[in-house]
N, C-alpha and C positions, 0 to 999 in steps of 0.2 A: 853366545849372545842370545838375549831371548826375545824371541820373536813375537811381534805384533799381532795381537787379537782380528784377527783376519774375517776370518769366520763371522764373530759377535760384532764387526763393526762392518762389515757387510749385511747381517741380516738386519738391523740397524737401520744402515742404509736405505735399504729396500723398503722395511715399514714408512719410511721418513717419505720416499719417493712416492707409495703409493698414497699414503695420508695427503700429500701434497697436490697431486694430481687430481684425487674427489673433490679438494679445496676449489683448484681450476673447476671442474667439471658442472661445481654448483654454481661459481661463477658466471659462467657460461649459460646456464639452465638460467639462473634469475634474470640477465641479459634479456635472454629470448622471452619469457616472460614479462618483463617491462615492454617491449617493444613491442608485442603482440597486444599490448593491452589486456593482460590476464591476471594481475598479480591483485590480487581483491587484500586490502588492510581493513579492516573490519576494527571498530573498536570496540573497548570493552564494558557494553551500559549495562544495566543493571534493569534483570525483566520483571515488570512489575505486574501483578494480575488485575485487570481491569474490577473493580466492585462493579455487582451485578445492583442497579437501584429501580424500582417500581413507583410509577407516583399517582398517585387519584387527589380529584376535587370534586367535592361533593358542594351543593347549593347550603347556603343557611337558609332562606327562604324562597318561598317559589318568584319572586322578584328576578333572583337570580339561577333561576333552572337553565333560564338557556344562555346565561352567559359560563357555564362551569365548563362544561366542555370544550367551549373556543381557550378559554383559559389552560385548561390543562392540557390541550396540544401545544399551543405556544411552552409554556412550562417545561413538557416532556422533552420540547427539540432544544433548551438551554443542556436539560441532562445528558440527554445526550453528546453534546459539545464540550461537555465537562471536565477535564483531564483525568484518565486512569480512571475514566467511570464508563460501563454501560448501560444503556434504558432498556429496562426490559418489556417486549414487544407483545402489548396485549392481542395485536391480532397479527399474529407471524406468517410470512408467505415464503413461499420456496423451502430450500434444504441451509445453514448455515454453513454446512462443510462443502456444500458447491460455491455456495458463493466466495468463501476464502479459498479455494482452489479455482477458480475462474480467473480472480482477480490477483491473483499471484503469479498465473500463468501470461497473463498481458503482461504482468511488470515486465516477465521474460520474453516478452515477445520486443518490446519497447526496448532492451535493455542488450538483444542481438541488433536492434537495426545501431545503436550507438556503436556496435563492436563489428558495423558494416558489415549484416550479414543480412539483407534483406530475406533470403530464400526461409532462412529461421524463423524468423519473425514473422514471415506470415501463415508457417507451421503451426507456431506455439497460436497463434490468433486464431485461427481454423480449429484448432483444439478448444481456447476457451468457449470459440463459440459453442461449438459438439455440448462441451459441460452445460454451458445457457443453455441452449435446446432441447436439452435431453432432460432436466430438470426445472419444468415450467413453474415460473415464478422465483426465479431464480436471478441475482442478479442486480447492485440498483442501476441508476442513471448515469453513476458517473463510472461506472464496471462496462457501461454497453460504450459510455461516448470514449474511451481510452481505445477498447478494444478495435472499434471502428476509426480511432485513429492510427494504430500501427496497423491494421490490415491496410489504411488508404497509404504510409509510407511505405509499406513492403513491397503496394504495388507497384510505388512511384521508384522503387531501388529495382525493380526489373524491369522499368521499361514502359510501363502501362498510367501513360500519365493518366487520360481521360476518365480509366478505371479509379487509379487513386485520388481524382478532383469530386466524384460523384460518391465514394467512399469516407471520404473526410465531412463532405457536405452530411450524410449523417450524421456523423458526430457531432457539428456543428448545429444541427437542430436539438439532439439530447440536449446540448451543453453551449450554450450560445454565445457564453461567459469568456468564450478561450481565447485569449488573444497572440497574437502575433507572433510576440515572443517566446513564447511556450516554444516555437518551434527552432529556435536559436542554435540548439544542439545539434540540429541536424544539416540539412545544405539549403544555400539558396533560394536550389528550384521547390525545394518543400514549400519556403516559407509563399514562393511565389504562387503553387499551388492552391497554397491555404489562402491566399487572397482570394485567388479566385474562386474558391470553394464559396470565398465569404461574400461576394459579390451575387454568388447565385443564392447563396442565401437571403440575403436581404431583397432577391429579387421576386420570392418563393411564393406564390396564392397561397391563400390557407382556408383549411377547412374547420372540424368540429370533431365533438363525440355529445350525442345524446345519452344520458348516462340514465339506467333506474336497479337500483337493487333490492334482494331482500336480506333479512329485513332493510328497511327504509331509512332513513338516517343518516346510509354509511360515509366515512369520511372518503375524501376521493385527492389521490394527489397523480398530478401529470410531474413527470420528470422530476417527481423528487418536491414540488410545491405544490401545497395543498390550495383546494379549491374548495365549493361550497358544499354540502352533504346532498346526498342523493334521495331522491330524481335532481336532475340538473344536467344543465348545456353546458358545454364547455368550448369556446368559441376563439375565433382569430389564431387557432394553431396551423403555424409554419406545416404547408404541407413536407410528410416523410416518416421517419418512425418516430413515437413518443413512447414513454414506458409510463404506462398506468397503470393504479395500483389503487382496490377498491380496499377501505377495512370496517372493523368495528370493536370493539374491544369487548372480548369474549367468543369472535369467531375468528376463523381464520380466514385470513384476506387472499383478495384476489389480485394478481399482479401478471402482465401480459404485456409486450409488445404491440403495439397499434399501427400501424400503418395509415396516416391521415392523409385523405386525400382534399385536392379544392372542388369545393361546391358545399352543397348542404352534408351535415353533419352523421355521422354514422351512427345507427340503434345498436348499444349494448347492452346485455340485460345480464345481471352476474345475480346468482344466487352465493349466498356464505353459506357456510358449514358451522356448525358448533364447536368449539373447542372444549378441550374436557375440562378447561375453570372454567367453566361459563357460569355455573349454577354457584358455584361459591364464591365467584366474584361478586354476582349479583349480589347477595346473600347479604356481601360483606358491604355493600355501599347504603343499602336500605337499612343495616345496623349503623353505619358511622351517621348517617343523617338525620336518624330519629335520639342520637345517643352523644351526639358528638362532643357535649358539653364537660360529659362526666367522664372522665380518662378511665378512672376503674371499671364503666360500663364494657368499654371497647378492646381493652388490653388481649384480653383473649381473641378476639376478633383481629385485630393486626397479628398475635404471633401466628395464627393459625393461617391467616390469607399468605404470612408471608412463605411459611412453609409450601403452602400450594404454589405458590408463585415461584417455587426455589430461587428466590434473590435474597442479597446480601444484605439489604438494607429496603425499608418501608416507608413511605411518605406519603401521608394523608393529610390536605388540606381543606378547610372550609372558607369561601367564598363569599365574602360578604362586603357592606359598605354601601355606601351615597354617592349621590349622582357626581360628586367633582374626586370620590377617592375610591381605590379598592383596597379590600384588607384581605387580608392570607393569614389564616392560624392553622396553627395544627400540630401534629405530635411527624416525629421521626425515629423509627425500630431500627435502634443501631444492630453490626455486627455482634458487638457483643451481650446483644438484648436488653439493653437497655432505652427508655423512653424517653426520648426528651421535645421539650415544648417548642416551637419557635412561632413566627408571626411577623407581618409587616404590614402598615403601610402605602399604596402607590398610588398617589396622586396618577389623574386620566387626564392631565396636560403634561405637554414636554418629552421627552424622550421615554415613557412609561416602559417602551419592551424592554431599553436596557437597566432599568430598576427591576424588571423580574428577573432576567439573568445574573440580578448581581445579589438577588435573594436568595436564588436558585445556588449560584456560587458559597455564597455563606453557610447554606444547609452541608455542602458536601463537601466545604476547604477548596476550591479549586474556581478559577475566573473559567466561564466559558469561552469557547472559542467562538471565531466569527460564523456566518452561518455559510455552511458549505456548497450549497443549490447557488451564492452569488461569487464563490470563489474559483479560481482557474482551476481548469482542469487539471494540468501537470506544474506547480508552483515551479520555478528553478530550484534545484537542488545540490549543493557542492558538488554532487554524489557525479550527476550525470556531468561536470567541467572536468573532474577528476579523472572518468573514465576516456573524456574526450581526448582530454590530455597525456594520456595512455595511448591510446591510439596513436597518435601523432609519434612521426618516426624522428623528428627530433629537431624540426626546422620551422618550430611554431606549431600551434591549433592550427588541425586543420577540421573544418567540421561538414567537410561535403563525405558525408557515411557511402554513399551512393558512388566513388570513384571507383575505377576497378585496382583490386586490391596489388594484383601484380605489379602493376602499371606504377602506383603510388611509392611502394615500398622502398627504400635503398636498399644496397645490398649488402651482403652479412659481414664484410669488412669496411664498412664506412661509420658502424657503429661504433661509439666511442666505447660500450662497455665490453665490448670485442678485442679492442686492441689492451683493454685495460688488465681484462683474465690475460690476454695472452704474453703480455709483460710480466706479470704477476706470478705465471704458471713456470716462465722460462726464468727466473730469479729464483723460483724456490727451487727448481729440479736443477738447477746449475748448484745451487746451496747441498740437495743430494750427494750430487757426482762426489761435490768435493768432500764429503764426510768420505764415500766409499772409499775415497783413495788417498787420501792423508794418513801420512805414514808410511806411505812405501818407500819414499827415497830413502827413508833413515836403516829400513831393512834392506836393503841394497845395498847400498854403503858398508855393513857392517858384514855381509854372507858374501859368500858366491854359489852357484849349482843352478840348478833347473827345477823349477817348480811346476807340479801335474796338480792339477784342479777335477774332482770327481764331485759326484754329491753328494759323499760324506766328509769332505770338508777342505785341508787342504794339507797336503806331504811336503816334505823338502827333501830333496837327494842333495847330498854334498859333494 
């Protein structure tokens, strides 16, 4: 009688058992992953490169000399807010590979206190700052008020509330904007904290900064909103840190932490530097202004500025109009180099700032966004319910980051996807067994002797 594939339905077996068992083991592994709040689903967008845009306004007549400038900072802060567009910065401060690695490293700082782990969080903070510190002018206002806000919870997750009430209070003067809710992801005592953060704030003296630079002119913004061009006072700032930030278009700007104190106003006196368009920027605006009529005067002139400028795209506008309108013309040096004219427009009643952003919009395809100096600091974001919700061991949100973690946990048989691998593991290696061993009875039945098993395979004695 012939006998059963033993051998081949053993080895069989065994691939099927161990296949089965990595099945279990990933099981198991994803489990703990969900439960730990580790498992990151990332979706899949499509990365777009920001166009690099530059934009000048030049006066039509001396009427309008010194309204072009107020004009073209408003203007530049729409391009900026432009979607998948950046402005590019006539007078640049700091390093830009610090500042994207500063402000990357708070996310992660922010991003361990949600995965409750304070002691992180105020690792990775201490680092951003190192990066701010070590690269002056580095940094803007909403990179220092974040950073000062997970250093003041990291304090408040080990223990040191007072530290983390005087910590936030910082932030809170960068960023004054931030409310309450902001802090919803995290626990109670946070939010209660930030109250009281917010109470000493609003109860805070304030002092000044006496501002004069050279050259003279320069634009001056505290926290991110500009002010009036220098020499000038700057007055009723919440004593604490402010981030100032002198510029001029054509030098490189000056940007610094301040420490404001109450009383009279503090002497700063900031010298610029040159930067190396300075001379061909200029160059190029005392061409558009004496020329600006004749598009074949200037053509050379724009591709050449834009080159120096290494951006994407060029916008030059001329400023002109009567006491109830403003008018905007001017040419735009696309990507593809080509010229084209545009123009508008805006009545000086009524909502006029959102008729130049929506000019501004049209030049570039895209509506600007609102303006960021009046918006919250950390918006809500799926991102951080999702994670919260991760954390949570399975009996609701729970969002006090701050418990201790031991204490909170259940244990590793009470999880439901525990019991579910181990269901799962023990059906399919019971499924094993029975492959190895079907078919024996029928070769029993049919033989008699003793069979010797080696590990070359398998004998029968009769």
């Amino acid at each position: 009688m012939t006998q059963p594939n033993l051998p081949g339905r053993r080895h069989l077996a065994i691939r099927s058992i161990a296949v089965l068992m990595a099945v279990g083991l990933v099981q198991l592994d994803l489990g703990l992953m969900f439960s730990r709040g580790r498992l990151a689903i990332r979706s899949a967008e499509a990365q777009v490169t920001a166009r690099k845009v530059a934009l000048l306004v030049v006066p039509k007549a001396k009427a309008q000399a010194g309204e072009a400038p107020a004009v073209e900072q408003i203007l530049r802060g729409f391009v900026g807010r432009t979607p998948v567009v950046q402005g590019f910065d006539f007078s640049p401060t700091g390093q830009p590979e610090v500042d994207a690695k500063a402000a990357a490293t708070v996310d992660e700082a922010l991003r361990a206190l949600l995965l409750r782990n304070p002691r992180r969080a105020e690792e990775k903070a201490v680092e951003a700052q190192k990066l701010l510190d070590g690269a002056p002018g580095s940094g803007d206002a909403r990179t220092w008020a974040r950073l000062f806000k997970a250093l003041g919870l990291a304090r408040l997750g080990q223990g040191d509330k007072d530290g983390a009430k005087a910590t936030i209070l910082r932030s809170l003067v960068l960023w004054p904007s931030q409310r309450l809710d902001e802090y919803d992801a995290y626990s109670a005592e946070a939010k209660s904290v930030v109250a009281d953060a917010r109470e000493a704030f609003n109860a805070l003296q304030t002092g000044g900064m006496k501002l004069s630079s050279t050259p003279t002119g320069s634009s001056v913004f505290v926290d991110g909103r500009e002010r009036s061009g220098t020499p000038t006072t700057v007055s009723n700032l919440p004593a604490g840190p402010h981030l100032l930030r002198i510029s001029k278009d054509g030098y490189a700007g000056e940007q610094r932490i301040v420490e404001v104190v109450a009383g009279d106003p503090a002497r700063i006196e900031v010298k610029l530097k040159p930067s190396l368009f300075k001379d061909d920027l200029e160059n190029a605006r005392k061409i558009f202004e004496r020329n600006f009529a004749a598009k074949a005067n200037i053509e050379d002139t724009l591709r050449s500025l834009r080159t120096t400028l290494a951006v994407d795209e060029l916008v030059v506008l001329q400023l002109g109009g009567a006491r109830h309108a403003t008018t905007l013309n001017g040419y735009v040096l696309r990507p593809d180099g080509r010229i084209e004219d545009v123009g508008t427009s805006i009545p000086k009643e009524g909502d006029f700032l959102a008729r130049y952003g929506d000019f501004i919009g049209s030049i570039l395809g895209g509506k600007p966004g609102p303006d960021p100096s009046e918006a919250a600091l950390d918006p809500q974001k799926p991102v951080q319910s999702k994670v919260v919700k991760d954390i949570d061991d399975g009996g609701g949100i729970d969002t006090d980051i701050f418990k201790d973690k031991k204490k909170s946990q259940k244990s590793l048989t009470s999880q439901w996807w525990f019991w579910t691998a181990v269901a799962g593991g023990a059906a399919l290696l019971g499924g094993g067994v029975y492959m190895l061993t079907r078919g024996t009875g029928a070769a029993a039945a049919g033989a008699t002797g003793s069979v010797k098993l080696n590990l070359s395979g398998v004998k029968s004695e009769k």
